[in-house]
N, C-alpha and C positions, 0 to 999 in steps of 0.2 A: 366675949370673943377674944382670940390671943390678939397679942401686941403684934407678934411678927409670924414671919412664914417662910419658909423655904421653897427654892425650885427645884423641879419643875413642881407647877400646877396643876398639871396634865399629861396622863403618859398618853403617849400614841396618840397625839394631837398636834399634825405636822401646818402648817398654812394658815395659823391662827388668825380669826377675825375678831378683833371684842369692840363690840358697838355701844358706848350711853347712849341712852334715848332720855328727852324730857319726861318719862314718867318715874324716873329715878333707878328703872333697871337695867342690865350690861346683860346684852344680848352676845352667841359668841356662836361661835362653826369654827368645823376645822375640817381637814381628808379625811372622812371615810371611806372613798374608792368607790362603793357601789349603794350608797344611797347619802341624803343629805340628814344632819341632824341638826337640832338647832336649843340649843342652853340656855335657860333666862336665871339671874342671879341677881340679889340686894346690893350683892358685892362683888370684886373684881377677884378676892382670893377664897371666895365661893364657888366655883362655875364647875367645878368637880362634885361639887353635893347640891348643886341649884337641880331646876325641873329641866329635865331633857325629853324631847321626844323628836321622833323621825316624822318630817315633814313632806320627805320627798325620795321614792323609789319610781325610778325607771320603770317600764314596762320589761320585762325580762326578752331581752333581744329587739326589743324596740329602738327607733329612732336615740340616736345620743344614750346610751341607756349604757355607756362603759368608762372607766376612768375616770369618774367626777371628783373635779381638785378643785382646790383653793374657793370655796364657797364665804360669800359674802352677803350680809343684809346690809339695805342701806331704807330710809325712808323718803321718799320722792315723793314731791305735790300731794303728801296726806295718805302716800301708800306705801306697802312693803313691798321691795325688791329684792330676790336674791339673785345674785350672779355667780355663774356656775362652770369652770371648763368641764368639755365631756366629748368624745368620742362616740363612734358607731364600733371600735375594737382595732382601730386600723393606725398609723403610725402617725407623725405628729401633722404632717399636712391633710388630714383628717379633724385634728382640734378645732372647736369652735367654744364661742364664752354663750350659754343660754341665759333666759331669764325666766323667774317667776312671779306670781304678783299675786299681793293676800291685800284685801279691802279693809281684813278687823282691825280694829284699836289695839288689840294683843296679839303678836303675829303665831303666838301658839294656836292660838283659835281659828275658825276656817278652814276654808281650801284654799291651797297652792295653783292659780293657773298657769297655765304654759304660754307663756307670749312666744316662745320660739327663740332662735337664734339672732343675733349681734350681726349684720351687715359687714364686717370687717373686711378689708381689701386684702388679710392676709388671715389665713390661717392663724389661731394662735391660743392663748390664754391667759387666765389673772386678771379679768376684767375687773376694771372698777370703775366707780362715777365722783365727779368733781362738781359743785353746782359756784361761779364766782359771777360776781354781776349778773347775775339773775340767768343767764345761759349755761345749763346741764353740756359740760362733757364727759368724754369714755377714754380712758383712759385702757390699756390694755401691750400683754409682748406679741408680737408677730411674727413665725419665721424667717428665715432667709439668710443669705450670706454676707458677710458683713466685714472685711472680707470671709472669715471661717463662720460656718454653719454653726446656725445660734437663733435669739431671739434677741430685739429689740424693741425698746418700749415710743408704741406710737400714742396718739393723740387725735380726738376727731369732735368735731358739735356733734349733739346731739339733737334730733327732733321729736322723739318721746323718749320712756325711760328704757322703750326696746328697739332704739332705730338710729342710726346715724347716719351725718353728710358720706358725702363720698370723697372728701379731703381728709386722709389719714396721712400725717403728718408725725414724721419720724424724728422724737425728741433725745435717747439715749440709744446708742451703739456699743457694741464690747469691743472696743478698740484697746482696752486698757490690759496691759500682762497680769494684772489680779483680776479683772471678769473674763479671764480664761481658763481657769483651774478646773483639772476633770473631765478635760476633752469636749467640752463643747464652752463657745463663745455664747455667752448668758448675760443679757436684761434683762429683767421679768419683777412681777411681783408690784407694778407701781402703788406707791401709799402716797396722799397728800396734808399737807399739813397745813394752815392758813396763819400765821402770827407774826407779831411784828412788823407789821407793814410788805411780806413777803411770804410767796408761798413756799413750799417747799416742798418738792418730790421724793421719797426716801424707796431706793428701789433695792433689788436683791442683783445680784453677781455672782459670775463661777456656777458650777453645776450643785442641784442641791446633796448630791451624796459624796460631795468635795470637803475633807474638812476648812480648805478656805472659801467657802459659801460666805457671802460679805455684805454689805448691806454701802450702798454707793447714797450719794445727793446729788441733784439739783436743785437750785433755787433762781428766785424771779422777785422783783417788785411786783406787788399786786395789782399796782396800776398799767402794767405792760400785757401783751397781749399772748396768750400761753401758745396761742399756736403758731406764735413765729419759736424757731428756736433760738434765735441770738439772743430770745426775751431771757435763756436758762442759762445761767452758770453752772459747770459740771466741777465737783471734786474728784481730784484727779489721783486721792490717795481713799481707800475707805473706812467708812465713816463709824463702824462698829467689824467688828469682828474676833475669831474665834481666841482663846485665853488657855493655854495652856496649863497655866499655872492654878486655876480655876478648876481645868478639866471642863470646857463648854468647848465645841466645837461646830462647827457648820451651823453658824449663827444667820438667819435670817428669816425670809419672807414672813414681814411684823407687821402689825397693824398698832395706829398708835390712839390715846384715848387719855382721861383726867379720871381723876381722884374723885370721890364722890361726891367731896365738898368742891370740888373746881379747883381746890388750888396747885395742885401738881398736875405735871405730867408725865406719861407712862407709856413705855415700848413693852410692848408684846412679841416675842418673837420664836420661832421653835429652834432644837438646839440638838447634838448629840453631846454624851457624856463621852466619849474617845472616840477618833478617827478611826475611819475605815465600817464602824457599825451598820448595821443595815435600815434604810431610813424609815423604815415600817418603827423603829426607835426613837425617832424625832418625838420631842416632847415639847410641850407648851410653858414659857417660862416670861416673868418680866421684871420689871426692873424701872425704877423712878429714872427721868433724865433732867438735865440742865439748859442753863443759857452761856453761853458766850458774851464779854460784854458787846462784839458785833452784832449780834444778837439772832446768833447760827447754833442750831441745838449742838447740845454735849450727849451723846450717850453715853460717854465712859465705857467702861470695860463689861464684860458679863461676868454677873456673879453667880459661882458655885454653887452647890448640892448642900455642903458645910458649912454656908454662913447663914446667919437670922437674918431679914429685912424687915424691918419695920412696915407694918400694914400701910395702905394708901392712907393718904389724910380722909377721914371722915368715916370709917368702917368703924 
């Protein structure tokens, strides 16, 4: 296997998800628009030549069966989840986040069922789930105005891995002159990270056909409680973003994950090579990250088309 590799990984692979599972393989999705596919690889700078198959097409004009973004597997209480935003064809307060759910050991294997739709008090998408102290939340952006018409990243328990309370609790807002870029006020995308003694939210900003598409934080001790927000510290400058000198541009909605041997860690994120492109060009790219000795991730800069990286530790 080579030493190193270049980005992207993946062309036309925009809302990248890459999942390890304890069986030692990197599960991954990404936008296809009108059905869901799902990647299984050894390796993280495989998932372009690993096994793919299409797990999941809509009924043709059926329910939800339009617009399907940012798909996610996660595995909850011994099963697979995928979460999925999707439309009926109609504009955004129409979005909802769906779910699925596969019983096998291998989620290539089986059927996909349809648990239905996410409870949410708002309209919205990029549902994910968080499980801390033994309580599953959802984590997900919601419409609305904020003050400018946008999305915001709320927060809610959960009481299965398809249902939530009815306290949706609004933890980031686009109040910041960088999650304004491209005409509409954007949170979205939340990712959580557990380390350190603190969690850490790592969400997207600005609109995604924005070259400054930007990737914001919050953080919490993990001894506080996520659904107050005073528990979240917001960074008020963003925390990864686009590189001109690179040539990476509208850097964000990533998903984050380890090395094979465990000892690094790795942002996954999709990216244009020049502003203004059309985002059916977003590609799937990533890149090893750091610690702070505060001990608040470092993503660094994003790296170009033209430089080698060195494989993850353990491939």
């Amino acid at each position: 296997m080579a030493a190193t590799f270049r980005n992207p990984v993946l062309e036309r692979a925009a809302d990248p998800w890459m999942y390890k599972h304890n069986d030692g393989f990197y599960y991954f999705m990404s936008t296809q628009g009108d059905r869901l596919e799902l990647r299984k690889s050894a390796s993280m700078t495989g998932v372009a030549s690993g096994q793919n198959k299409v797990v999941w097409t809509p009924e043709e004009g059926g329910p939800y069966s339009y617009n399907l973004w940012a798909p996610e597997i996660h595995r909850v209480n011994g099963k697979w989840y995928i979460y999925y935003t999707a439309n009926e064809g109609g504009g955004d307060q129409t979005r909802r986040i769906c779910v699925l759910e596969n019983e096998e050991e291998d989620p290539l294997n089986g059927d996909w069922t349809w648990r239905g739709v996410i409870n949410t008090a708002y309209p919205g998408l990029d549902g994910t789930v968080m499980l801390h102290r033994e309580q599953l939340y959802f984590l997900y952006a919601g419409y609305g105005n904020f003050p400018e018409y946008g999305t915001a990243i709320y927060i809610a328990r959960m009481t299965s891995p398809w249902a939530i309370e009815a306290d949706n609790v609004l933890l980031t807002a686009p109040t910041l002159e960088w999650e304004k870029q491209g005409g509409m006020a954007i949170n979205e995308g939340p990712v959580i990270l557990n380390k350190n003694g603190r969690l850490f939210l790592v969400y997207s900003a600005s609109t995604t056909w924005s070259e400054d598409y930007a990737l914001g934080l919050l953080m919490m001790d993990e001894g506080d409680d996520p659904m107050e927000p005073s528990s979240w510290d917001k960074s008020m400058t963003p925390v990864f973003c686009k590189c001109e000198e690179q040539g990476v541009y509208a850097t964000g909605h990533n998903s984050l994950t380890v090395s094979p041997d465990g000892t690094e860690d790795w942002i996954v994120y999709h990216a244009l090579a020049a502003p203004g492109l059309d985002t059916n060009l977003r590609s799937t790219r990533m890149q090893k990250f750091g610690w702070r000795p505060d001990g608040t991730p470092d993503f660094g800069r994003p790296i170009g088309s033209s430089q080698n990286i060195p494989v993850p530790s353990g491939e």
